[in-house]
C-alpha positions in Angstrom: 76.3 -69.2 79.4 73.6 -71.0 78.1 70.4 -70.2 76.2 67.8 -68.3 78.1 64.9 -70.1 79.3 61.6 -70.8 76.6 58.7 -69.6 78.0 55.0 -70.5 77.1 54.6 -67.6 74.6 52.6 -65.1 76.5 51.9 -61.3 75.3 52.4 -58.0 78.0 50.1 -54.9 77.6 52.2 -52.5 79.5 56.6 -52.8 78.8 57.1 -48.8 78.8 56.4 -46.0 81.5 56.7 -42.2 81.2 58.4 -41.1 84.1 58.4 -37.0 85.2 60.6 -36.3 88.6 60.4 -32.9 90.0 63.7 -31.2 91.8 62.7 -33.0 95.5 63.0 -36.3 94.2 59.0 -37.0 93.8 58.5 -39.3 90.7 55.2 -39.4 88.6 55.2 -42.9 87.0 52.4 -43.7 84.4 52.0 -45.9 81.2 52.3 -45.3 78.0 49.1 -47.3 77.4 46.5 -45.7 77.4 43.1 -47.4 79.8 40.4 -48.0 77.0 36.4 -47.2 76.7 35.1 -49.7 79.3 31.6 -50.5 80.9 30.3 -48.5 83.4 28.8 -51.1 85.6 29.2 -55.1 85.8 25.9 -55.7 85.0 26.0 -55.0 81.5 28.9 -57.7 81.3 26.2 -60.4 83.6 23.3 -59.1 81.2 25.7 -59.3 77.8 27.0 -62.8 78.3 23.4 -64.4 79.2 21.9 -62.5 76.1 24.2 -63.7 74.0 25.4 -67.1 75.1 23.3 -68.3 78.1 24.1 -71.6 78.2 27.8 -70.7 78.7 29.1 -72.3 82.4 29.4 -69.5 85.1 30.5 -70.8 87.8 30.4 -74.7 89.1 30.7 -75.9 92.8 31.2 -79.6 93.7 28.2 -81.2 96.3 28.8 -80.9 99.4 28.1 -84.1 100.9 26.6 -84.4 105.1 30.2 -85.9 106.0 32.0 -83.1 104.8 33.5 -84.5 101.5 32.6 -83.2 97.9 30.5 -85.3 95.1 30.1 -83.8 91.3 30.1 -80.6 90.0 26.9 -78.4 90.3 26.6 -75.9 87.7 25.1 -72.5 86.6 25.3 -70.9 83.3 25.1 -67.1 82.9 21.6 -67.5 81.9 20.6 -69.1 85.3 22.9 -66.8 86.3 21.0 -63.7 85.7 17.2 -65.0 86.1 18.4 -65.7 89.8 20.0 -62.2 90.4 16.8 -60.3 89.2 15.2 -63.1 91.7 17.2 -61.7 94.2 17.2 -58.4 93.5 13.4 -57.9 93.5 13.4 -59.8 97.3 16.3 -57.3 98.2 14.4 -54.5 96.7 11.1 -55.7 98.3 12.9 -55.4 101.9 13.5 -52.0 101.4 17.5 -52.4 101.2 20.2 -49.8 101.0 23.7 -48.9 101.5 22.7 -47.7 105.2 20.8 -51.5 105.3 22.9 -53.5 103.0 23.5 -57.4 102.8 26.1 -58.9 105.0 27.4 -62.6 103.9 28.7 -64.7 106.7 29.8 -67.6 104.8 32.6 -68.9 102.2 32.5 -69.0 98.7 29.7 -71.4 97.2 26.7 -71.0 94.3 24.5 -69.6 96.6 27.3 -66.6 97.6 28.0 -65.8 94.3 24.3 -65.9 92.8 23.1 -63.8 96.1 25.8 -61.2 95.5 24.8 -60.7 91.9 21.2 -60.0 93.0 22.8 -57.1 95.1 25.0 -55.9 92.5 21.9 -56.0 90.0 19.4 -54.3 92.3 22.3 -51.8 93.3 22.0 -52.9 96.5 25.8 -53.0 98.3 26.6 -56.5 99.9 29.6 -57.1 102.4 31.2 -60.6 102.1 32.6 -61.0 105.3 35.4 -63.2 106.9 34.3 -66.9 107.6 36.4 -66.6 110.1 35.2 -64.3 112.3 32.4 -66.6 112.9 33.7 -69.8 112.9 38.0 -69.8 114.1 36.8 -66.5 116.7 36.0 -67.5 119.8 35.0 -64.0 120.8 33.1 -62.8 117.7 34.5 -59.2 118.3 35.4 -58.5 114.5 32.2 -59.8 113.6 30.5 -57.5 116.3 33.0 -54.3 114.4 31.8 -55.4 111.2 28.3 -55.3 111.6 28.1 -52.6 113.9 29.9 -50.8 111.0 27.4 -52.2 108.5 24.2 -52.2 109.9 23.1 -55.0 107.8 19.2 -55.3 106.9 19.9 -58.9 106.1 22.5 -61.6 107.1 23.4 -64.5 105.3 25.0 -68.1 105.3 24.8 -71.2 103.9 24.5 -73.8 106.8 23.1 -73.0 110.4 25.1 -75.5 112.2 28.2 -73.8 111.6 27.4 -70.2 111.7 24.2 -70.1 114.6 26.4 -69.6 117.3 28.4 -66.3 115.5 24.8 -65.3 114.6 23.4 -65.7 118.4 25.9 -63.7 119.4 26.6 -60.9 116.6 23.5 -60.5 114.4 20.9 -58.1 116.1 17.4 -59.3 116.6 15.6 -57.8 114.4 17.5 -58.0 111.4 16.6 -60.7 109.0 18.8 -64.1 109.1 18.4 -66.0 105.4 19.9 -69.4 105.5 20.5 -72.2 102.8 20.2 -75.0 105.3 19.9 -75.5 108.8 18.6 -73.6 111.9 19.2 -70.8 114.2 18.4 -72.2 117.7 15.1 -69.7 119.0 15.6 -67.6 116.1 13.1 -67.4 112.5 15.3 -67.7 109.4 14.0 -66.9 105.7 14.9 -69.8 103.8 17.3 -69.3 100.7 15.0 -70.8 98.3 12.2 -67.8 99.2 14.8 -65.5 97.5 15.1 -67.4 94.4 11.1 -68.1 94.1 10.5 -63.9 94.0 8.8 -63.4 90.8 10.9 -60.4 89.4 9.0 -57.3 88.5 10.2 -54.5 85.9 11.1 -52.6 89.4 14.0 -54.7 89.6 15.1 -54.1 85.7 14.9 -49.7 86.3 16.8 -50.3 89.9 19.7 -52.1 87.4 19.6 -49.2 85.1 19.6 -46.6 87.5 23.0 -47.7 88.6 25.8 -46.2 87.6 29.8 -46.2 87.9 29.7 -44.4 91.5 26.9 -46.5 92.7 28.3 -48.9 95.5 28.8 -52.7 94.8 30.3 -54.0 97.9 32.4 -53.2 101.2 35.6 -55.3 101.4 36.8 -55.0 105.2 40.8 -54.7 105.5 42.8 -57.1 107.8 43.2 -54.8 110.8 46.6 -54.8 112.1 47.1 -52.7 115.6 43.0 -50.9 114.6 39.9 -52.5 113.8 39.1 -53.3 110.1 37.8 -50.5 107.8 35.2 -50.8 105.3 36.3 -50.7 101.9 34.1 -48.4 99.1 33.9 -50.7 96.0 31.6 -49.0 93.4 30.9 -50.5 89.8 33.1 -47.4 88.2 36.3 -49.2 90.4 36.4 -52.7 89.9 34.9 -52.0 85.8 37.9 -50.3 85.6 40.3 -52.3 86.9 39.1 -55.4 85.0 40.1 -53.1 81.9 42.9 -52.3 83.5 43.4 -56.2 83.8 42.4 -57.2 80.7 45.3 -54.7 79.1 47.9 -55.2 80.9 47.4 -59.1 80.4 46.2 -59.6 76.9 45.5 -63.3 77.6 42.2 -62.6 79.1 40.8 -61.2 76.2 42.2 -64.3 73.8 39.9 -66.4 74.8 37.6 -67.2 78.2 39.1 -67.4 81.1 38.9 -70.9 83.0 39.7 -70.7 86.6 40.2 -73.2 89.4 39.9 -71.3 92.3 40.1 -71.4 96.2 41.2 -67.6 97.5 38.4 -66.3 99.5 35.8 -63.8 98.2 36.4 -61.6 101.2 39.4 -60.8 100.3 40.0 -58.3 97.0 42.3 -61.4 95.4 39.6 -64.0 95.0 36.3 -61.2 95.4 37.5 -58.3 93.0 40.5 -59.9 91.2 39.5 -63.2 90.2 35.4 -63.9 90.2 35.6 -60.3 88.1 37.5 -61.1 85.3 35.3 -64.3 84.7 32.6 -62.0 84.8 33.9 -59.2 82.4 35.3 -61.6 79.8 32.9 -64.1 80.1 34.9 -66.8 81.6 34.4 -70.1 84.1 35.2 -70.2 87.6 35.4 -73.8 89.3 35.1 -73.2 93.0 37.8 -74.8 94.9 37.1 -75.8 98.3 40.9 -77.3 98.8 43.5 -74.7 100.6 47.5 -75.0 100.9 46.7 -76.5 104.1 48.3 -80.5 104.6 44.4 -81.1 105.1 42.8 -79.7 102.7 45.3 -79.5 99.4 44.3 -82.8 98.6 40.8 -81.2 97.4 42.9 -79.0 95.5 44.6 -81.3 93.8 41.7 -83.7 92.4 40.3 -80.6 91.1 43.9 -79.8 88.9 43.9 -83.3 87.7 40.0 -83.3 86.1 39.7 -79.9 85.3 42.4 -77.4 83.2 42.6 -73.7 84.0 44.0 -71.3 81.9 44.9 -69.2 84.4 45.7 -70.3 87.6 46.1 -68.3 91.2 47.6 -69.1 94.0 49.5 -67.5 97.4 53.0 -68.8 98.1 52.0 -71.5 100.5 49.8 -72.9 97.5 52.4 -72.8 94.7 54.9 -74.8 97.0 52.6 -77.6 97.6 51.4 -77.9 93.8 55.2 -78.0 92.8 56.1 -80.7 95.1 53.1 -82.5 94.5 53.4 -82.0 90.1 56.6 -83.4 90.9 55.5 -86.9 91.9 51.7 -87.1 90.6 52.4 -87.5 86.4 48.4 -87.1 86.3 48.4 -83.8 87.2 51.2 -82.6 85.4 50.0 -83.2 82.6 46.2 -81.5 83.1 47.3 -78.6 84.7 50.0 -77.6 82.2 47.5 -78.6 79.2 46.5 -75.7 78.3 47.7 -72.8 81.3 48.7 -70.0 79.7 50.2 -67.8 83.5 50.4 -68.7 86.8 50.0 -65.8 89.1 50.8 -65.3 92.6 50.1 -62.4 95.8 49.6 -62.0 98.9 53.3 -62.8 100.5 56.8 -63.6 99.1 57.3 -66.8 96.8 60.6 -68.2 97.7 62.8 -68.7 95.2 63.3 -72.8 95.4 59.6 -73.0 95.2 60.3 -70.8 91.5 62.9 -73.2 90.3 61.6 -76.4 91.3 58.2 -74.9 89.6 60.3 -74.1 86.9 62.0 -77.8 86.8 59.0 -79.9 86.8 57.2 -77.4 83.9 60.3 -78.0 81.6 60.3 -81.5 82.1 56.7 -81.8 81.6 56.2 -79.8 78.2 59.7 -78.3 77.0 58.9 -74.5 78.5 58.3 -72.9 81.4 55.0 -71.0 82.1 55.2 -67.0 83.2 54.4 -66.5 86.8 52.7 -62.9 87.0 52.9 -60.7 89.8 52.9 -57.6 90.6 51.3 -55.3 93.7 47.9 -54.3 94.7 45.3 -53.4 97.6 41.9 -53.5 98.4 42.1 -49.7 98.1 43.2 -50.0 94.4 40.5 -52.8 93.1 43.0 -54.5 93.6 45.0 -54.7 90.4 47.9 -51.7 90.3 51.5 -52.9 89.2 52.1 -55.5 87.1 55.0 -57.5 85.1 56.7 -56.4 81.9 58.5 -59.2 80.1 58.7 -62.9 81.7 62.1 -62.8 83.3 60.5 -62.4 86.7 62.4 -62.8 90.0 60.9 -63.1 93.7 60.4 -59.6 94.3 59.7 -57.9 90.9 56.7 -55.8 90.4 56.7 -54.1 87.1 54.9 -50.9 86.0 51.4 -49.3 86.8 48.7 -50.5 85.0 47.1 -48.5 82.1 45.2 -45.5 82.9 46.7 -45.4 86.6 49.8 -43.2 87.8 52.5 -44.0 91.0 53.7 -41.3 93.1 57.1 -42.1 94.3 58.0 -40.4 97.3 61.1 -40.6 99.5 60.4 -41.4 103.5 62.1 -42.1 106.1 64.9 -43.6 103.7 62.6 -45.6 101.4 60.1 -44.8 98.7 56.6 -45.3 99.2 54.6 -45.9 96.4 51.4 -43.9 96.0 48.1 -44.5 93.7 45.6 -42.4 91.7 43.4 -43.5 89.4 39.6 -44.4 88.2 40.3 -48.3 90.0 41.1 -46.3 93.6 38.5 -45.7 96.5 36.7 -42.9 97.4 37.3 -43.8 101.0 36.3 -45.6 103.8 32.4 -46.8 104.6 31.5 -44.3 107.6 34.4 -43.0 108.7 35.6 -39.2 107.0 38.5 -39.1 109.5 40.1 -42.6 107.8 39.4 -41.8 104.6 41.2 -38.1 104.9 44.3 -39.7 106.3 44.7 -42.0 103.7 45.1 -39.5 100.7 47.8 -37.2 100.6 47.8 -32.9 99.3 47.6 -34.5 95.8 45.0 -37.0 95.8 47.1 -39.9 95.5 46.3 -43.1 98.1 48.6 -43.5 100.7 50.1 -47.4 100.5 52.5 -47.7 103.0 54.4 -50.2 100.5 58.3 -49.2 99.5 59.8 -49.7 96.0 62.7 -49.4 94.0 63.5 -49.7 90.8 64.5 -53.3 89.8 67.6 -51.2 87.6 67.9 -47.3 87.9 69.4 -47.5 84.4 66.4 -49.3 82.9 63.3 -48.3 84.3 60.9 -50.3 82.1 62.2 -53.1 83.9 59.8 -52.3 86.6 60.1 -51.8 89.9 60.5 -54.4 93.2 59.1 -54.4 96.3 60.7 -53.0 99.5 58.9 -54.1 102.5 56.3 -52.3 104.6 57.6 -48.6 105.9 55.1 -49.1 109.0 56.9 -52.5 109.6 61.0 -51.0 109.8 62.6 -50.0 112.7 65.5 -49.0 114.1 67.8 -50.4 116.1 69.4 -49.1 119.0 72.5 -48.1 116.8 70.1 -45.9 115.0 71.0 -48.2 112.0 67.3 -48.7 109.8 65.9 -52.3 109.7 64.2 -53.3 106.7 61.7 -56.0 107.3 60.0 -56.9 103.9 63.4 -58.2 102.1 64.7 -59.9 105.5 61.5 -62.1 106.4 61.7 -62.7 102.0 65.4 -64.6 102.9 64.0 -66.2 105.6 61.4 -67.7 103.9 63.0 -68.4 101.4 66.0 -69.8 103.2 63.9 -72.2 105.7 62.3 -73.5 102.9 59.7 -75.7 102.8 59.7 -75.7 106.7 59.0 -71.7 107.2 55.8 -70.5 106.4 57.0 -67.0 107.6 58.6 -64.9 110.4 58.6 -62.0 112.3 61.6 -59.7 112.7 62.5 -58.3 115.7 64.8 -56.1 117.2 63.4 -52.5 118.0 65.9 -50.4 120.2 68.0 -53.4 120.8 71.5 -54.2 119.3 71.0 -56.9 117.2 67.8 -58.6 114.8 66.0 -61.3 116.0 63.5 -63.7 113.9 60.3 -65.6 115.5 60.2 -67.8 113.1 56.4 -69.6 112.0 56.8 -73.0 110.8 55.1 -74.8 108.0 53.3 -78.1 109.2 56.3 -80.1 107.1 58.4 -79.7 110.1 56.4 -82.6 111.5 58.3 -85.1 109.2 61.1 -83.3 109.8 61.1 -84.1 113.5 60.7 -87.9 113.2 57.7 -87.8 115.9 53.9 -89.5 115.6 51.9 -87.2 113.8 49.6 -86.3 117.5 53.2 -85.4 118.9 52.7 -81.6 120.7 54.0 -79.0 118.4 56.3 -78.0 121.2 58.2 -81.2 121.3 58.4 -81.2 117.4 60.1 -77.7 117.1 62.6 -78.4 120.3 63.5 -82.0 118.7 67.0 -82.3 118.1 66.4 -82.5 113.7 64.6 -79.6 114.0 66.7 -77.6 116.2 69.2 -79.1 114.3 68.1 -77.9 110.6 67.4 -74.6 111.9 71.1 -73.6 114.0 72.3 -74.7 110.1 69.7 -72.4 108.1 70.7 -69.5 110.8 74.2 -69.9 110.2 73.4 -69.1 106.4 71.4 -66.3 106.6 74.2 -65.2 109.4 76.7 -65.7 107.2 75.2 -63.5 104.0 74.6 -60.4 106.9 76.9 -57.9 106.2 75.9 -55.8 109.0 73.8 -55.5 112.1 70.7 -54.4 110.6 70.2 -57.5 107.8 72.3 -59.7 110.2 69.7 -62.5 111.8 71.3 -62.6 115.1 68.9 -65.1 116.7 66.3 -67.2 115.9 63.0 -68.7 117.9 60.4 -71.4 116.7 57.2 -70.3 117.5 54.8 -73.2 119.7 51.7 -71.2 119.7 50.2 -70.6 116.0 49.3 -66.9 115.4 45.7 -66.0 116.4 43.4 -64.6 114.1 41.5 -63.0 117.1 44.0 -61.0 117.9 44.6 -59.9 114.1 47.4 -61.9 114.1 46.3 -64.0 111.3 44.2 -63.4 108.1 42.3 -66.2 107.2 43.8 -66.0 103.6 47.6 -67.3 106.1 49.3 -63.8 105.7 50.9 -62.9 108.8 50.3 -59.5 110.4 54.1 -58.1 111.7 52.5 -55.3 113.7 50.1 -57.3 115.1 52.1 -60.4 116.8 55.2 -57.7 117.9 52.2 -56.1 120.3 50.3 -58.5 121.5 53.3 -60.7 122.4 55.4 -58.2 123.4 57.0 -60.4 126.8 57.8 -63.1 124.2 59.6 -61.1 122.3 61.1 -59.1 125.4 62.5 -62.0 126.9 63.8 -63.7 123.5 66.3 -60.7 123.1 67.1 -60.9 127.1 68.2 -64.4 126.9 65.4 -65.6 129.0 63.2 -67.7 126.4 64.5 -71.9 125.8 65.4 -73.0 122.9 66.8 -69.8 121.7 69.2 -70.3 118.3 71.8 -68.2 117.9 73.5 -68.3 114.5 77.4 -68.0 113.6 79.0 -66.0 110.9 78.5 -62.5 108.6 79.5 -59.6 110.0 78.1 -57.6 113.2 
């Protein structure tokens, strides 16, 4: 054996849990940290850094240029910062806003997103950034039409009129306000943004600030929506101060010194929103807004961004760590900025395969001599979103850890898993306008229903953490009666189709064997040899492709030891999954539920030997 790994020396708040278990099997998990004194509302944290150190950078953008590509880097400093959101708040106030009338925010993350939503936050008037999607991938704005209708926004925003006028002719009621940074609305008045930012504040806006308090309401975060239509979120100031305390003790780094960030996930979603914009706000740090995505056209963005500026922190999703380890590989440049000074890498939102660890791991090593931790762990939008998170750095795809300080797990046996359950003062009260919701989703004992499965990563050593276990909503059985565990299946898919499998879909209810549509990554292009405008069709039934893919089936046959983790048949899905249908989140995380019912004949006819193309691996046992 050789020596263990060196790792970038990085300290972890939480490495032991006190665990009680009653006589059925339920067990109480908490820390043994205890959650600190922490603010009661963000604003103090906004208010605290401009007071004392206003010219500190906030948050920086790069110009967006008329033919779509980006220039230098616009800035604002916290004490720009907060003259704009008492700005804003004072025009918010002077509209007569209100969580029954609150803002809605069509658009993606920029200056003007982040500066409007701290003029709600200040004025303590609840804003909803919604999905950029819905407006602008939709083609029949019904999520939009939910999400308002939920709302009932008293004012609408986006940044440009060309791309969002035709979501806003056809979702946004007449007579509520439309405020735009540029552009038009065809036949419709818009405010302008700058009339926002030219409100002379008045002391109204300073008592509406201090009149808010750790229940008052910051924001609605909408979920995904699987087989039901998104739910709106509660996010008060008392949550997400919380769980950036939560955050900040469970990883020490954050408190060592301020936080730099080079950052692309989505506000909309509690990752990028909750998760990342707060901790630059509670510990004073910088966030560089990314507009590059682990897309093959857009990661270039991405990757100019690494090479001038050096985070200290960096976030990512799967599909985002896999294209910055290939590309650190050949690009000596970006090596060497992005490693300067990182203390973690940290990733959510799907499985990371393990090749994309290792080669991560490879090209660190080689770089500077160590390798740097990558954090994980398990949260929700329900939860802030930070819950669960890493003890020590020997962390595998998978791993969890323990709950965060100040939080405690309810592990409960169901339907031959554990589902992990969450109370604590980073969970919601509920869901925006709908009692019926928010009553399902708690159990006798106040604890949050998840719906994720665990298990201990070793019985014998429980402050090793615990590992995720799939979705319980997403098993099944077969027709044997034999449970199907999805999560830990599509995991060695991924990981064994790697880099050509972004992810797959498992099916096999009531039938004999498991199947796997399988979603490919756009790599599979070069794979197939064909011009680049070649159908996707033709690329995933070329013979390299088919090829590859009989090969990586007949591995992942061959590890099955039995019909329920056996992949019996494979299928490359043509059509790419449709956010419309809730397929799809705009953040690339594929909906199980979602895809099995609305294409339910595909699947049908896959398992009845009807569908071309059809791979059927050798090997493991049935």
């Amino acid at each position: 054996m050789g020596a263990p790994p060196r790792y970038r020396p990085l300290t972890f708040g939480v490495t032991r849990a006190d665990i009680r278990t009653t006589a059925e099997g339920v067990q109480y998990v908490r820390a043994e940290l205890d959650l600190q004194p922490c603010a009661t509302r963000m604003t103090d944290k906004l208010v605290h850094w401009a007071t004392s150190d206003p010219g500190r950078l906030f948050m920086a953008r790069r110009e967006k240029r008329a033919d779509g590509s980006t220039g230098d880097w616009q800035r604002i400093t916290y004490g720009e910062a907060l003259r704009a959101a008492r700005s804003i708040g004072q025009a918010l106030l002077d509209r007569g806003l209100s969580p029954e009338r609150p803002v809605a925010i069509l658009s993606e993350n920029s200056l003007e997103h982040a500066l409007l939503a701290l003029g709600c936050v200040y004025a303590g008037i609840p804003y909803c950034p919604v999905s950029p999607a819905y407006s602008t991938v939709s083609q029949d704005y019904d999520k939009l039409r939910h999400v308002l209708d939920t709302l009932t926004p008293g004012l609408v925003f986006a940044t440009e009129g060309s791309r969002y006028a035709k979501a806003i002719a056809a979702a946004v009621k007449p007579d509520t306000e439309v405020v735009l940074a540029q552009g038009e609305v065809p036949g419709r008045t818009v405010t302008r943004w700058s009339q926002l930012l030219e409100t002379a504040p008045t002391p109204a806006v300073d008592a509406a600030m201090q009149a808010t308090g750790p229940q008052t309401i910051t924001k609605f975060l909408f979920t995904s929506g699987s087989t039901k239509l998104p739910k709106a979120v509660i996010n008060t100031h008392g949550m997400w101060c919380a769980n950036q305390q939560q955050m900040r003790q469970s990883m020490p780094v954050l408190a060592e010194q301020p936080p730099v960030l080079v950052d692309w996930l989505p506000w909309n979603h509690t990752f990028g929103g909750n998760h990342n914009v707060g901790l630059v706000l509670y510990n004073g740090g910088s966030l560089y807004i990314d507009d590059g995505k682990p897309t093959p056209a857009l990661m270039g963005e991405t990757l100019r961004n690494l090479r001038e500026v050096a985070p200290t922190i960096y976030f990512n999703v799967p599909t985002g760590f896999e294209a910055l380890a290939h590309a650190m590989k050949a690009d000596p440049v970006l090596r060497r900025n992005l490693l300067s000074r990182v203390r973690m890498f940290f990733y959510s939102g799907a499985a990371l395969a393990q090749p994309v660890w290792d080669l991560l791991h490879e090209v660190q090593e080689a770089e500077i001599g160590e390798r740097i931790v990558m954090g994980t762990g398990l949260g929700m939008t329900e939860s802030s979103p930070f819950a669960i998170f890493i003890t020590n750095p020997q962390v595998k795809s998978g791993h969890l850890g323990l709950p965060c300080p100040g939080m405690e797990l309810k592990l409960v046996p169901t339907e031959g898993k554990v589902e992990v359950r969450y109370k604590g003062p980073n969970v919601t009260p509920g869901y925006w306008r709908s009692p019926d919701a928010t009553a399902e989703a708690f159990d006798e004992e106040g604890f949050f229903r998840t719906g994720d499965a665990v298990q201990w990563i070793d019985e014998g050593n429980p402050n090793l953490g615990l590992r995720f276990d799939g979705r319980i909503a997403e098993d099944f059985k077969l027709a044997t009666g034999t449970f199907v565990s999805v999560g830990p299946l599509r995991a060695k898919i991924i990981a064994a189709g790697a880099p050509f499998v972004q992810d797959a879909v498992i099916t096999g209810l009531n039938r004999q064997e498991v199947g796997a549509l399988v979603i490919p990554t756009a790599a599979v292009r070069k794979l197939a040899g064909l011009p680049d405008n070649a159908p996707m069709q033709s690329v995933l039934e070329s013979t390299p492709v088919q090829a590859h893919f009989q090969k990586v089936g007949n591995e992942l046959a061959a590890q099955g030891t039995g019909s329920a983790n056996r992949v019996a048949r494979l299928h490359l899905m043509h059509e790419a999954p449709s956010i419309d249908k809730g397929e799809v989140t705009d953040k690339g995380s594929i909906n199980q539920r979602a895809v099995l019912k609305h294409r339910d004949a595909l699947v049908q006819a896959f398992h009845d030997d009807a569908l071309p193309f059809t791979l059927k691996p050798q090997g493991g046992k049935r």
